[in-house]
N, C-alpha and C positions, 0 to 999 in steps of 0.2 A: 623160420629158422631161429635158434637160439644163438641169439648174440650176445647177451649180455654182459661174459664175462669179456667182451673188446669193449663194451661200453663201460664198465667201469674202472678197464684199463686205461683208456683213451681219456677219463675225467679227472683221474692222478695224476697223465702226464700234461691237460691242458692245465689243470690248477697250480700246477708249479712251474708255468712257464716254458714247459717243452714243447715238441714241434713230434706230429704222426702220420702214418701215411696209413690215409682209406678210400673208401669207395664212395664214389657219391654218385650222384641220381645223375651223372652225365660219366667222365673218366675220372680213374683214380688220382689221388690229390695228395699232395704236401700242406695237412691243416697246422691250426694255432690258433690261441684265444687272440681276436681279430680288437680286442682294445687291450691288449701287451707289446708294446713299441718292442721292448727286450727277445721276445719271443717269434714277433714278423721279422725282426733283425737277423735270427736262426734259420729260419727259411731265405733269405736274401743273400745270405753268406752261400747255403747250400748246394741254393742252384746258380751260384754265382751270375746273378742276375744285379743290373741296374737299380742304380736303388728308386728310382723316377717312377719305374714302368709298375701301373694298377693292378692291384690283387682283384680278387672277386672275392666277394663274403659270402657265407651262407647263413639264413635265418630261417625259422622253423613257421614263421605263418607272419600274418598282415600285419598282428599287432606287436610281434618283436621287431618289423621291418621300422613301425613308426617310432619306434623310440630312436633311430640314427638317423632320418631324415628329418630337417628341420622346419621344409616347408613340401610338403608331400601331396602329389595331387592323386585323391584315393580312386580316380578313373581310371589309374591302372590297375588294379585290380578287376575290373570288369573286363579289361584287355588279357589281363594274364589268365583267365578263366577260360575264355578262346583258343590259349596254346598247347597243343599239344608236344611239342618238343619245349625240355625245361630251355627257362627263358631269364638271363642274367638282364636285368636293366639297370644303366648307368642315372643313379640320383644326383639332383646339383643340393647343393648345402647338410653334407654328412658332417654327424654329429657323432659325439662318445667314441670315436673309434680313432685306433693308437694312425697318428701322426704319417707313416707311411703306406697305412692303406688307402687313407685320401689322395686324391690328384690334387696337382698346383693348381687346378680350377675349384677345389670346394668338393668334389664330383666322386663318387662312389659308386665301383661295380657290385648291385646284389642279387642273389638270388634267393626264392621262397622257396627251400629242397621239399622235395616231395616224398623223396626214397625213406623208408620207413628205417632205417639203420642211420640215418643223417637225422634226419625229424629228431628220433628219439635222444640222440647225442648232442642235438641243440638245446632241445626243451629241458633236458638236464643237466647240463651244462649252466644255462640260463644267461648266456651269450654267446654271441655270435664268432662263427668260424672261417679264418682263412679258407679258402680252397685255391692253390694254385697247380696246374697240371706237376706230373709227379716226375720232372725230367730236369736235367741240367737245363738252364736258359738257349737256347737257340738250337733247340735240339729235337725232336719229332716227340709229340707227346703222346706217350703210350696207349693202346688201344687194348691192353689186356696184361694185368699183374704181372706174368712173367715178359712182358717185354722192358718194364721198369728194370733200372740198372742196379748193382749193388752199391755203386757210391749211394744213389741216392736212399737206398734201403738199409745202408748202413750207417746214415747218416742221419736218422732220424730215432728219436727215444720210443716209438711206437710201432707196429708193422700191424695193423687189425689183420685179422688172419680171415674174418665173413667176405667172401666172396672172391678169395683168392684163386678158386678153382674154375670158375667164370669163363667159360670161353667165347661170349657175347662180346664180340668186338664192340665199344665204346664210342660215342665221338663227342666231341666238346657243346656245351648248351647255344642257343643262339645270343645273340647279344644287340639289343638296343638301345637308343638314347629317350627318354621320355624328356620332351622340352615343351612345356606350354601345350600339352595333350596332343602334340604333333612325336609322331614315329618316326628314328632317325637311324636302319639300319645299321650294325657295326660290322657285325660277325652271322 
C-alpha cells in the first residue's frame, strides 16, 4: 500500500513539534518526536493523563535502540527474535530522550516496530517516536480506528489516514522488564 503521502505528512508535523495519530504494529497511538519535552507535553495534556505515568517509544531496529540506552545488554535481541507478538521492553539508564518519557527509576518503555508504515516513519524521521494508546487516560484503548473518539482525533495536528479502514481488531504489545538477563513479566 502507498503511504507515502501520510509519511511525509506525519514528518512536517513531528519536525515542528506536533503530536499524530497512527497505526502501529500493535493499536493505534497518539505519536511525537519522543526527545521533544514540548511536544510529549501535547500528548499529556491531550489525554489528560498524569504526568509520572511511562510512555512507550518506538525505534526502527537494534542500532537506533542503542543510541537511548546507556548500558544495554544485546541478549535481548536474541530474546526479541523468539517473539512473536511485538514486545515493548522496559530499559534501565535511558538516555537522549525528552525528560518525561523516562521513569523516576532512569527506566524506558521501547519497542523495535516491525509494521512497515512505523519502520519507515522512524528510519525517516531518524528519531524515535512516542506511541501511547489513542484514548483519553483511564479510558479503554481502542481496538479499531473508528472506535478512537473525536476529542481525541481532533486534538491531534495529524490523523494518517493508511489503515483507517482496518477491521483487525488490535491489542496492545506484550511488555517486559529486561534486569540483568532475567525476564520480568509486565503486561
Amino acid at each position: 500500500m502507498n503511504f507515502n503521502s501520510d509519511i511525509e505528512a506525519c514528518l512536517h508535523i513531528l519536525h515542528n513539534g506536533g503530536i499524530i495519530l497512527y497505526p502501529t504494529d500493535t493499536i493505534w497511538g497518539i505519536g511525537c518526536d519522543a526527545t521533544n519535552e514540548d511536544a510529549v507535553e501535547k500528548i499529556i495534556q491531550l489525554k489528560q493523563r498524569v504526568a509520572n505515568k511511562n510512555f512507550i517509544v518506538l525505534v526502527s531496529d537494534e542500532k537506533e535502540l542503542m543510541q537511548y540506552v546507556a548500558a544495554l545488554d544485546l541478549e535481548i535481541f536474541n530474546y526479541l527474535e523468539t517473539q512473536k507478538k511485538p514486545t515493548t521492553v522496559i530499559y534501565h539508564q535511558a538516555i537522549g530522550l525528552a525528560n518525561s518519557v523516562i521513569a523516576e527509576d532512569g527506566s524506558v518503555a521501547i519497542r523495535i516496530c516491525k509494521d512497515e508504515f512505523c519502520k519507515t516513519l522512524i528510519k525517516r524521521f531518524r528519531k524515535p517516536i512516542v506511541s501511547t494508546s489513542a484514548n483519553i487516560s483511564n479510558q479503554p484503548s481502542p481496538k479499531l480506528f473508528l472506535d478512537i473518539s473525536n476529542e481525541i482525533k481532533n486534538g491531534v495536528d495529524y490523523v494518517v489516514a493508511h489503515k483507517q479502514n482496518d477491521q483487525t481488531p488490535s491489542t496492545p504489545s506484550s511488555i517486559i522488564e529486561w534486569k540483568n538477563g532475567e525476564i520480568i513479566n509486565v503486561r
